[in-house]
N, CA, C and O atoms as a Maestro MAE file, in Angstrom:
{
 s_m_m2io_version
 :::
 2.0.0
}

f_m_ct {
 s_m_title
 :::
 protein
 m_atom[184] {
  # First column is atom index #
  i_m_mmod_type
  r_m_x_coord
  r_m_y_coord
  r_m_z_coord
  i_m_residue_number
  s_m_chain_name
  s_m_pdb_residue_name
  s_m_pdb_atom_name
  i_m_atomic_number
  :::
  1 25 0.806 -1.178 0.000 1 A "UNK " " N  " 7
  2 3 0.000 0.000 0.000 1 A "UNK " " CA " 6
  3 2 0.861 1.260 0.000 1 A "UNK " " C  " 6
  4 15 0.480 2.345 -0.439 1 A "UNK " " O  " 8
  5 25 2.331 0.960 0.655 2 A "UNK " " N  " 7
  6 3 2.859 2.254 0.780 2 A "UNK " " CA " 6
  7 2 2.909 2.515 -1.049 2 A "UNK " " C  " 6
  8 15 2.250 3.368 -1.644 2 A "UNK " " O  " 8
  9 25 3.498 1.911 -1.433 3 A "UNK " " N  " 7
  10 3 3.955 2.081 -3.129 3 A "UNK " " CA " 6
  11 2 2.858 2.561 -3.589 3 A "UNK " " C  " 6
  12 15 3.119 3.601 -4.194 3 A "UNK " " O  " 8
  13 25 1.362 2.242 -3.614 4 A "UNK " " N  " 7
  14 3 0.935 2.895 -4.669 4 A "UNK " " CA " 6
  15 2 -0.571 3.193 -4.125 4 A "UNK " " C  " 6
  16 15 -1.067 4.134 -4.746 4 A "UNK " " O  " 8
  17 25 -1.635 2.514 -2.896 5 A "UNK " " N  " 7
  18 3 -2.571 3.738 -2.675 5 A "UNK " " CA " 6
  19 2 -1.938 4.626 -1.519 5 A "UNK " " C  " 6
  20 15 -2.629 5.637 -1.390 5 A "UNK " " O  " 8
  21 25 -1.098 4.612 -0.824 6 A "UNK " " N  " 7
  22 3 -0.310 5.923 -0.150 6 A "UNK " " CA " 6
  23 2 0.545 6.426 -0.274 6 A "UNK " " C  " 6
  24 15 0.976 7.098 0.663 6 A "UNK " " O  " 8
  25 25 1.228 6.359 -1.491 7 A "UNK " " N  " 7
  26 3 2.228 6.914 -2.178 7 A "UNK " " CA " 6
  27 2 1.513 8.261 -2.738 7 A "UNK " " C  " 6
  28 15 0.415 8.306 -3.293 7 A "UNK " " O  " 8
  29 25 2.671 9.700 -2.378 8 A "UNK " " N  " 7
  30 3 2.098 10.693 -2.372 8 A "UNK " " CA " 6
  31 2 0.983 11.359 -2.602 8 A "UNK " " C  " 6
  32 15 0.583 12.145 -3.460 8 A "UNK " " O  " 8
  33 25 0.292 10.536 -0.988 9 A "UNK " " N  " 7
  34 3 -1.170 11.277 -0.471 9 A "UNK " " CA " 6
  35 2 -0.508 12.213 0.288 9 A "UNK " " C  " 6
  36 15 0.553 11.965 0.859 9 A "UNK " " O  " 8
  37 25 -1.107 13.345 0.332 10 A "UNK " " N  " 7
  38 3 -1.144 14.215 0.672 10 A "UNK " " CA " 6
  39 2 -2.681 15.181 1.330 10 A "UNK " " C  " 6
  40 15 -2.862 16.399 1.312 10 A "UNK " " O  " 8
  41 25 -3.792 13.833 1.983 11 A "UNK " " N  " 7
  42 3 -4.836 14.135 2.116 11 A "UNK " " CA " 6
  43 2 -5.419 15.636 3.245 11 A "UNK " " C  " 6
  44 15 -4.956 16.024 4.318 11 A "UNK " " O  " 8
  45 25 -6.480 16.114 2.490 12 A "UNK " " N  " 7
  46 3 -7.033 17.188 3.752 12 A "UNK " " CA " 6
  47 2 -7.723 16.687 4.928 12 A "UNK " " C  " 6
  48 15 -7.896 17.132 6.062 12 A "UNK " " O  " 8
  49 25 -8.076 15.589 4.295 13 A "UNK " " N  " 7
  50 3 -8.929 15.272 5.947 13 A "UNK " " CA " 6
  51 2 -8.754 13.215 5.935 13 A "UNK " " C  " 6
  52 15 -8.624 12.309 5.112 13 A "UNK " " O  " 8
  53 25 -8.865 13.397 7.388 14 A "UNK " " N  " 7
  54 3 -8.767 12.097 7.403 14 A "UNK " " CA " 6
  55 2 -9.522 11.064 6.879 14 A "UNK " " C  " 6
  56 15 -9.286 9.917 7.256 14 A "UNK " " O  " 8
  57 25 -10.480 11.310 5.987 15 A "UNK " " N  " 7
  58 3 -11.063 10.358 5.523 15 A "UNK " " CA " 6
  59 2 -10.903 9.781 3.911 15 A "UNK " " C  " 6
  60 15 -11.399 8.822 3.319 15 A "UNK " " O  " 8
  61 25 -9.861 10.972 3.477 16 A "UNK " " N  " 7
  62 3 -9.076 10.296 2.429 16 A "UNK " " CA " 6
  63 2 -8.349 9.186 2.456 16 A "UNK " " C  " 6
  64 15 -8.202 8.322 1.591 16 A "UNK " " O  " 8
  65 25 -7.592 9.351 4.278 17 A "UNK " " N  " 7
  66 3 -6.492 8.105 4.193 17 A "UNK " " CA " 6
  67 2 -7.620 6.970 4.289 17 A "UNK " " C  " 6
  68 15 -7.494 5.988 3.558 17 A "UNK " " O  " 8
  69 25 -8.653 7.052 5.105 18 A "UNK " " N  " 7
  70 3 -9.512 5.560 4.868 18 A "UNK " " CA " 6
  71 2 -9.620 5.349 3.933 18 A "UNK " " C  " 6
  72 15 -8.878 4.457 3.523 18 A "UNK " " O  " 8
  73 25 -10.438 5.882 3.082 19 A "UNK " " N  " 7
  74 3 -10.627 5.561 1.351 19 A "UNK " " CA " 6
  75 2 -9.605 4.784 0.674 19 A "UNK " " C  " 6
  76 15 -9.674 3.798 -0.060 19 A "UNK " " O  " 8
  77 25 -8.099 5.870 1.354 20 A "UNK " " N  " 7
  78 3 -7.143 4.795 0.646 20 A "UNK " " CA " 6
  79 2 -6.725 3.466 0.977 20 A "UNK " " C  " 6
  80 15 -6.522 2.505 0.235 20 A "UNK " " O  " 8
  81 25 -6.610 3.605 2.507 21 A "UNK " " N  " 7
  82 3 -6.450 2.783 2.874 21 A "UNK " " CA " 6
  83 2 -7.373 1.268 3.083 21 A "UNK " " C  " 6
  84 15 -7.008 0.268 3.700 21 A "UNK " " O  " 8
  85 25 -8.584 1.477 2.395 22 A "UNK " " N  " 7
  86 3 -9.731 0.430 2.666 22 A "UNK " " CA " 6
  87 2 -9.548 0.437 0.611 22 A "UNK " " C  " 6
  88 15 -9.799 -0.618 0.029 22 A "UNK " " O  " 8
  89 25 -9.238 1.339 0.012 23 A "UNK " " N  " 7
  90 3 -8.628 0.130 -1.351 23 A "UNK " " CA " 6
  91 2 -7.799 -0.728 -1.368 23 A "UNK " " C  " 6
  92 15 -7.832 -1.725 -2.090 23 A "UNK " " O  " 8
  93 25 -6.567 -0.315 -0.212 24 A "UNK " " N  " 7
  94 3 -5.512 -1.174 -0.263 24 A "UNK " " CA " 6
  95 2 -5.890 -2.615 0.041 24 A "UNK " " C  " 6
  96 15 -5.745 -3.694 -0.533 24 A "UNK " " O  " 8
  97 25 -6.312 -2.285 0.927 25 A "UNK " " N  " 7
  98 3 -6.560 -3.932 1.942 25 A "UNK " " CA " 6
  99 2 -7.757 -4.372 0.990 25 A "UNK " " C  " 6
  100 15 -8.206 -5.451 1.379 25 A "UNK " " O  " 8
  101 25 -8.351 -3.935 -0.018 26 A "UNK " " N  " 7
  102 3 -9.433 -5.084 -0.709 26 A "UNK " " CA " 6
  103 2 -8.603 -5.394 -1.894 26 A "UNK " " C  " 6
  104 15 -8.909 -6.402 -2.531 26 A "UNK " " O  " 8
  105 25 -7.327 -4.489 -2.392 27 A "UNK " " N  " 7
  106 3 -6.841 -5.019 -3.375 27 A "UNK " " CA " 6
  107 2 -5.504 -6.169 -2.800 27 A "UNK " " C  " 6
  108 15 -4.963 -6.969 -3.564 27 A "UNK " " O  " 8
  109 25 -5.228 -6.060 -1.642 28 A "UNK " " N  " 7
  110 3 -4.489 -6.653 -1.341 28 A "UNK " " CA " 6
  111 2 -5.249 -8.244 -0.699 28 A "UNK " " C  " 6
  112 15 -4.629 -9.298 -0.844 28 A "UNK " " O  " 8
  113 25 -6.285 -8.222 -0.178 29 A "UNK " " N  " 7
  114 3 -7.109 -9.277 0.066 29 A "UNK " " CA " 6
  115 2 -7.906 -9.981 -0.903 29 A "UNK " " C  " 6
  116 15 -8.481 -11.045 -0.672 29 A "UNK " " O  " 8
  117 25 -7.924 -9.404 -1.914 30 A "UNK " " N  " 7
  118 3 -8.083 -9.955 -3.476 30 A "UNK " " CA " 6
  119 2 -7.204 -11.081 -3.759 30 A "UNK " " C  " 6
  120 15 -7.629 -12.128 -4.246 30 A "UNK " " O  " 8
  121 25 -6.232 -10.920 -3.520 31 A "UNK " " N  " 7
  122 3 -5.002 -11.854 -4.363 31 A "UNK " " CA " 6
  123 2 -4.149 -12.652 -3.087 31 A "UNK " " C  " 6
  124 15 -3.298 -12.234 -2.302 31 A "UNK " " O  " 8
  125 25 -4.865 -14.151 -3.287 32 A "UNK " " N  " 7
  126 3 -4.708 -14.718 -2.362 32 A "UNK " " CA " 6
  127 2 -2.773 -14.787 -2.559 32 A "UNK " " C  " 6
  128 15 -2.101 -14.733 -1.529 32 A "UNK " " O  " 8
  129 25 -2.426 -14.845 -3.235 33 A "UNK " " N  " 7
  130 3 -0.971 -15.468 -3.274 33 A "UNK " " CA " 6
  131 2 -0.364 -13.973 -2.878 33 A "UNK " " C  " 6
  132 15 0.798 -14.213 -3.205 33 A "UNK " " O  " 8
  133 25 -0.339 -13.083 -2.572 34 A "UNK " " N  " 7
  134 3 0.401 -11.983 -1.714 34 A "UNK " " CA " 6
  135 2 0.118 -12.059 -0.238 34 A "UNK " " C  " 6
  136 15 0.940 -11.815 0.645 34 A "UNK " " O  " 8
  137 25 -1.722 -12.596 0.015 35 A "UNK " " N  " 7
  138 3 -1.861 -12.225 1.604 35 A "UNK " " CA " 6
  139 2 -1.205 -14.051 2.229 35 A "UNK " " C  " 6
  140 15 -1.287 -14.529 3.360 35 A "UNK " " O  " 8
  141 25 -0.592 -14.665 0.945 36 A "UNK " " N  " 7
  142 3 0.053 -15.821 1.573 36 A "UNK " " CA " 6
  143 2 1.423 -15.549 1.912 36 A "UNK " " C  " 6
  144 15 2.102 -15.768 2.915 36 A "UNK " " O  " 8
  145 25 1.713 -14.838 0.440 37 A "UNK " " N  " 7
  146 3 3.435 -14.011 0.967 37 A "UNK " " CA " 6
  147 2 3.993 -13.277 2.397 37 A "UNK " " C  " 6
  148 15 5.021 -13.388 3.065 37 A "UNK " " O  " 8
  149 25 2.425 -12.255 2.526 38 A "UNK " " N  " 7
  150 3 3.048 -12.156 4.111 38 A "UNK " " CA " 6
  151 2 2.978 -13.030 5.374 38 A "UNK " " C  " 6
  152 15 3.690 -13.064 6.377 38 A "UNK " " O  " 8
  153 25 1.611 -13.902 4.905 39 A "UNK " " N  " 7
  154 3 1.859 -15.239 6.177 39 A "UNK " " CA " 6
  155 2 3.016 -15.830 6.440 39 A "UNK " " C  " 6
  156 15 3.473 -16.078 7.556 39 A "UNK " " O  " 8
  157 25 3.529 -16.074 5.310 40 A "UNK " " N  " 7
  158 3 4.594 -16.520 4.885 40 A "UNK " " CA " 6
  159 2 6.286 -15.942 5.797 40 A "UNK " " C  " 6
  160 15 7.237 -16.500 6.346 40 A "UNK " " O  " 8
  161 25 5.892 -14.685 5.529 41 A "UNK " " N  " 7
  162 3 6.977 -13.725 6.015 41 A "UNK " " CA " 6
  163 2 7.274 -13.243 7.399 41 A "UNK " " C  " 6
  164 15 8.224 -12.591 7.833 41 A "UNK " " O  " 8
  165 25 6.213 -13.737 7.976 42 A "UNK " " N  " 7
  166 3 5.540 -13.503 9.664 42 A "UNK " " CA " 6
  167 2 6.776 -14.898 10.695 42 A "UNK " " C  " 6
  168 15 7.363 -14.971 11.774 42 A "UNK " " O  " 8
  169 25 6.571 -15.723 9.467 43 A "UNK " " N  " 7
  170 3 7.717 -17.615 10.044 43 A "UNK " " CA " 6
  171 2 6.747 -17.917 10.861 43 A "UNK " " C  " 6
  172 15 7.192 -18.527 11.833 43 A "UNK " " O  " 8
  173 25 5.252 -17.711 10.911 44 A "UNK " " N  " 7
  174 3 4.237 -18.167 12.105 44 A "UNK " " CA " 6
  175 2 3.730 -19.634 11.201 44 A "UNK " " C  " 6
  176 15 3.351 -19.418 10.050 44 A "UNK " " O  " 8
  177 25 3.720 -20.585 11.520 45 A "UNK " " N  " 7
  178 3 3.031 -21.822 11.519 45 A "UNK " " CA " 6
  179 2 1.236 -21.843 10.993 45 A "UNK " " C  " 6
  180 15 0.547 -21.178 11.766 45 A "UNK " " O  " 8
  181 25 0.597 -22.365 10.059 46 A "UNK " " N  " 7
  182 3 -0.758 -22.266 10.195 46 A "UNK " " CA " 6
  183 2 -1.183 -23.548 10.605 46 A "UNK " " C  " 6
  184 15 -2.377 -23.766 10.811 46 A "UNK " " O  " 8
  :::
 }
 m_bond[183] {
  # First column is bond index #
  i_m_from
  i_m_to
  i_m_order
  :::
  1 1 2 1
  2 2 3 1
  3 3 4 2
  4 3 5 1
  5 5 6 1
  6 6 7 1
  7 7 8 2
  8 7 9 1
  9 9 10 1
  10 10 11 1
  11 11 12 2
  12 11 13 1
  13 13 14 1
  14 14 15 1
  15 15 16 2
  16 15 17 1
  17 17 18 1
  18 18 19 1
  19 19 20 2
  20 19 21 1
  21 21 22 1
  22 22 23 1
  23 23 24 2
  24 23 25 1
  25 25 26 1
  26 26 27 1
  27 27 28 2
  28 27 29 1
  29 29 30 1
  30 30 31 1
  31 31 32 2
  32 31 33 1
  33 33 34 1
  34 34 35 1
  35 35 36 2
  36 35 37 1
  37 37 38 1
  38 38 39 1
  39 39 40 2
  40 39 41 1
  41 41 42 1
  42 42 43 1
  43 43 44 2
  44 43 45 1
  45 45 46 1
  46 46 47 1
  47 47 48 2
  48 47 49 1
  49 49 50 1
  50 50 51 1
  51 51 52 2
  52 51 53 1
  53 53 54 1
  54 54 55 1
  55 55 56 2
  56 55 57 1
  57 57 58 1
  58 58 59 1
  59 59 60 2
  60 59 61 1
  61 61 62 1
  62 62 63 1
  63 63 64 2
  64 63 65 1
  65 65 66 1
  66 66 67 1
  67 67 68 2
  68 67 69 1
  69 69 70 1
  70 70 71 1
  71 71 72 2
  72 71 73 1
  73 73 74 1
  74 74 75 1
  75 75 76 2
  76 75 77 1
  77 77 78 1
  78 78 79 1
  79 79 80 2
  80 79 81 1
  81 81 82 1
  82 82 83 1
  83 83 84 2
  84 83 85 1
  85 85 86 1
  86 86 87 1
  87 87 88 2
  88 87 89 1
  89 89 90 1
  90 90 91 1
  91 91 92 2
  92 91 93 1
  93 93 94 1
  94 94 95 1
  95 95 96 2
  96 95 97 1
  97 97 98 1
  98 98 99 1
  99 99 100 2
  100 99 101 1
  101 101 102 1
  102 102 103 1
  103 103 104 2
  104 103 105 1
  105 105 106 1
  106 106 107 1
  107 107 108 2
  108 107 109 1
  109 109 110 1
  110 110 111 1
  111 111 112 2
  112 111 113 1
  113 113 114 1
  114 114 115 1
  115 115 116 2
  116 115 117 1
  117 117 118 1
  118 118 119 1
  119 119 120 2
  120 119 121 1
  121 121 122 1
  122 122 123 1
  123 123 124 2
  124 123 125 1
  125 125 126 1
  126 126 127 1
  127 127 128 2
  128 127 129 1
  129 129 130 1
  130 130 131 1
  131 131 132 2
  132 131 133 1
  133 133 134 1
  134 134 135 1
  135 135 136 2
  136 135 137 1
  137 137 138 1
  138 138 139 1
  139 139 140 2
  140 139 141 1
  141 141 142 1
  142 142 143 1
  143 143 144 2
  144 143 145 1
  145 145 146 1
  146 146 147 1
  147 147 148 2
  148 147 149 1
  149 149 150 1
  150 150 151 1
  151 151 152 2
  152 151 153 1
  153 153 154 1
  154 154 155 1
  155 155 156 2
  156 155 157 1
  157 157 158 1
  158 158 159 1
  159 159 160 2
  160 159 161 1
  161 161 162 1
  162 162 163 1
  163 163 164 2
  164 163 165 1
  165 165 166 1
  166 166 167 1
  167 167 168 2
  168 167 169 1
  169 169 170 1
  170 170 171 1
  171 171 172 2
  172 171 173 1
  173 173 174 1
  174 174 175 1
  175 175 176 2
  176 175 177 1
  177 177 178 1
  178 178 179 1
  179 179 180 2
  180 179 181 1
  181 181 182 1
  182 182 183 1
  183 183 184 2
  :::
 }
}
């Protein structure tokens, strides 16, 4: 998310960063093989 929906925000009010931040996490919860990459990256056991 930093790279590209919070990459130079520069929002007026805080409800831009939600906006952005609630695209990130549906584009990032979209694609199972990244939210496995960070399970992955955590070394936690499932």
């Amino acid at each position: 998310m930093k790279s590209t929906e919070l990459a130079n925000l520069c929002p007026d009010a805080l409800d831009e960063v939600r906006v952005a931040t609630e695209t990130g996490l549906t584009r990032i919860g979209a694609n199972y093989d990244l939210c496995h990459s960070f399970l992955d990256h955590t070394g936690l056991s499932l």
